[in-house]
N, C-alpha and C positions, 0 to 999 in steps of 0.2 A: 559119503554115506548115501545109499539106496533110498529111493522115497518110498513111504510106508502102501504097501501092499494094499489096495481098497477092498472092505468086504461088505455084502450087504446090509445097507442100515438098519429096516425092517428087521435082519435076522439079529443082529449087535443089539436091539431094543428089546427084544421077544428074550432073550439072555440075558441082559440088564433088568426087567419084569422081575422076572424069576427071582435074580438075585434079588431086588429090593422084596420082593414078597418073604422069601425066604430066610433072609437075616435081617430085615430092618432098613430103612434107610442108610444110616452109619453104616450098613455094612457094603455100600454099590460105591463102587472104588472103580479106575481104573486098572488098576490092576487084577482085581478082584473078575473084573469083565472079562479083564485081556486074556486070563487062568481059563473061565468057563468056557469062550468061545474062542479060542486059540489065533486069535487073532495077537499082534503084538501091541504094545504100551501105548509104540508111535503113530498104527495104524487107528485105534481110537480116540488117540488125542486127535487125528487127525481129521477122524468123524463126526468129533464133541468137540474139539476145543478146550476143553477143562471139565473137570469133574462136575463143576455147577453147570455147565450147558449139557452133558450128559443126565444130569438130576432131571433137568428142563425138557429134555428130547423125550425123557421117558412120562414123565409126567403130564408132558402135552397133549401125547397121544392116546392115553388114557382120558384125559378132560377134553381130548376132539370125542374119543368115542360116548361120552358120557353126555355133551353135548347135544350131539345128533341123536341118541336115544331122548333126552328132556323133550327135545324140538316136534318129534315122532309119537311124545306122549299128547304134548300141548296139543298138537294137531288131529289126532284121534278125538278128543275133547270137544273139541270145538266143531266137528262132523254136525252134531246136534244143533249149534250157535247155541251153546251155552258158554260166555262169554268165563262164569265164575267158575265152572268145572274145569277151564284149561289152565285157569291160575291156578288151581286146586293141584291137576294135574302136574303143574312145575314146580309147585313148594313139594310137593311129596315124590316125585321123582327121584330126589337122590335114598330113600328108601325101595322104591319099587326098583332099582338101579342093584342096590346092594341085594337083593332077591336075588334078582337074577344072576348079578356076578359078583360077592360078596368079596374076592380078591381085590378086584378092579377098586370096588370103593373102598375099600385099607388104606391102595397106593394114593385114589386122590384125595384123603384124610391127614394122609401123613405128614402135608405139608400146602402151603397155600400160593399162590400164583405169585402172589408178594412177596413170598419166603424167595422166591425161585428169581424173580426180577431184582432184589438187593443185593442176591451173590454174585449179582453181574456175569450171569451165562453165555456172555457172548453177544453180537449183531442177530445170527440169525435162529436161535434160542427164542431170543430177548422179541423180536419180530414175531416168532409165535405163540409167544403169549400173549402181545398185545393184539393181538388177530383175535384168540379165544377171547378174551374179553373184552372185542369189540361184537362180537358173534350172539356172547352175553348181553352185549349191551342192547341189542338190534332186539333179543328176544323181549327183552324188558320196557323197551318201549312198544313192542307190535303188542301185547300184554296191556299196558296202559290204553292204548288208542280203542281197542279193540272192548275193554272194561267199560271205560268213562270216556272214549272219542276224542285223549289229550295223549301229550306228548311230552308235556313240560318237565322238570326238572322233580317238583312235589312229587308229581305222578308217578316217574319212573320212580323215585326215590322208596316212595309205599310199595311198589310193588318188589324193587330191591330185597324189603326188610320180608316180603311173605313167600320168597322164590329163596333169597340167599340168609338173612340173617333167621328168621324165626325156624327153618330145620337146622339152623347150625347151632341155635340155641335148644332148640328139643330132640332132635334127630342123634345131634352127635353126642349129647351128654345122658343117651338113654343106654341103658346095659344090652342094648343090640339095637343097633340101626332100622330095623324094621319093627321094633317095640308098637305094638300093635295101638297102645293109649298112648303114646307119644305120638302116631303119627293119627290119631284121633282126634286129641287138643289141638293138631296144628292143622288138620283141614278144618276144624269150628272156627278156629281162630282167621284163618284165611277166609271163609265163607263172610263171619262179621266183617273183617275188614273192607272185604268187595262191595259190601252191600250200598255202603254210600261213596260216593268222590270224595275225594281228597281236598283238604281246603287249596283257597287256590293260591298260588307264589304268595309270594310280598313282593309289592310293587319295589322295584330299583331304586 
């Protein structure tokens, strides 16, 4: 048997996009890929590895691109050194995200970086997610240091709950992602929480 024909990955992604925008999740199959971009079954298995590191490829690079827009907000923010306007800036991000590209944030809605690391995607899938959420994690602490001048585990942890859990609690359970009072209560709610430091650890 032939070894499967390579085609380019970017373009195999930008056609796996589609499909998942266009049917759903459930509906990005490799076959399904292999039909839109005429490439064969083998040639994307060959690219992905399995359907869950396909899920991951595409999913990654949507949350690189979503990433580096957060990073691009924080940093405009902070132009000023207003330390509370860049936190402000990255809890409301993935609204000001969904403005802009309202598809984009569907696909990384649809599923969670955990969904995507338990289907066992593969080595090097598996490698780029935990890159994005070391990326994540880097922004979370330069956020802390930069608030309260800490680092610690509290800190990151508060700042976790006003970047990732509190728009995932008001953000995504509003009847549109850019819900103008949802993302109202969640900069008040951000602004309160910045205002004082975080208790400090509990000692070991």
């Amino acid at each position: 048997m032939g070894r499967p024909r390579h085609y380019d990955l970017d373009e195999l992604l930008g056609h796996a996009r589609t499909i998942w925008l266009e049917r759903g999740v459930d509906g990005l199959t490799i076959r399904a890929l292999s039909a839109a971009s005429g490439a064969s079954n083998g040639a994307v298995y060959h690219a992905f590895g399995s359907r869950a590191g396909l899920l991951a490829g595409v999913w990654s690079q949507e949350a690189g691109r979503f990433l580096a827009f957060q990073r691009d907000r924080v940093r405009e923010a902070r132009l000023d050194g207003d330390a509370t306007a860049a936190l402000v800036a990255a809890a409301l991000a993935p609204a000001t995200y969904a403005t802009d590209d309202a598809d984009g944030a569907r696909l990384l809605l649809a599923v969670t970086a955990d969904d995507l690391l338990a289907a066992d995607p593969g080595v090097p899938a598996r490698t780029r997610l935990l890159e994005l959420q070391q990326e994540l994690g880097a922004l979370l602490a330069d956020l802390a240091s930069v608030l309260w001048g800490r680092r610690d585990r509290t800190a990151i942890t508060v700042v976790r709950h006003c970047v990732v859990t509190l728009p995932g609690a008001l953000l995504l359970n509003a009847e549109e992602h850019t819900d103008p009072l949802a993302a109202y209560s969640l900069e008040h709610a951000v602004r309160g929480i910045a205002s004082l430091s975080p208790p400090q650890p509990s000692p070991v």
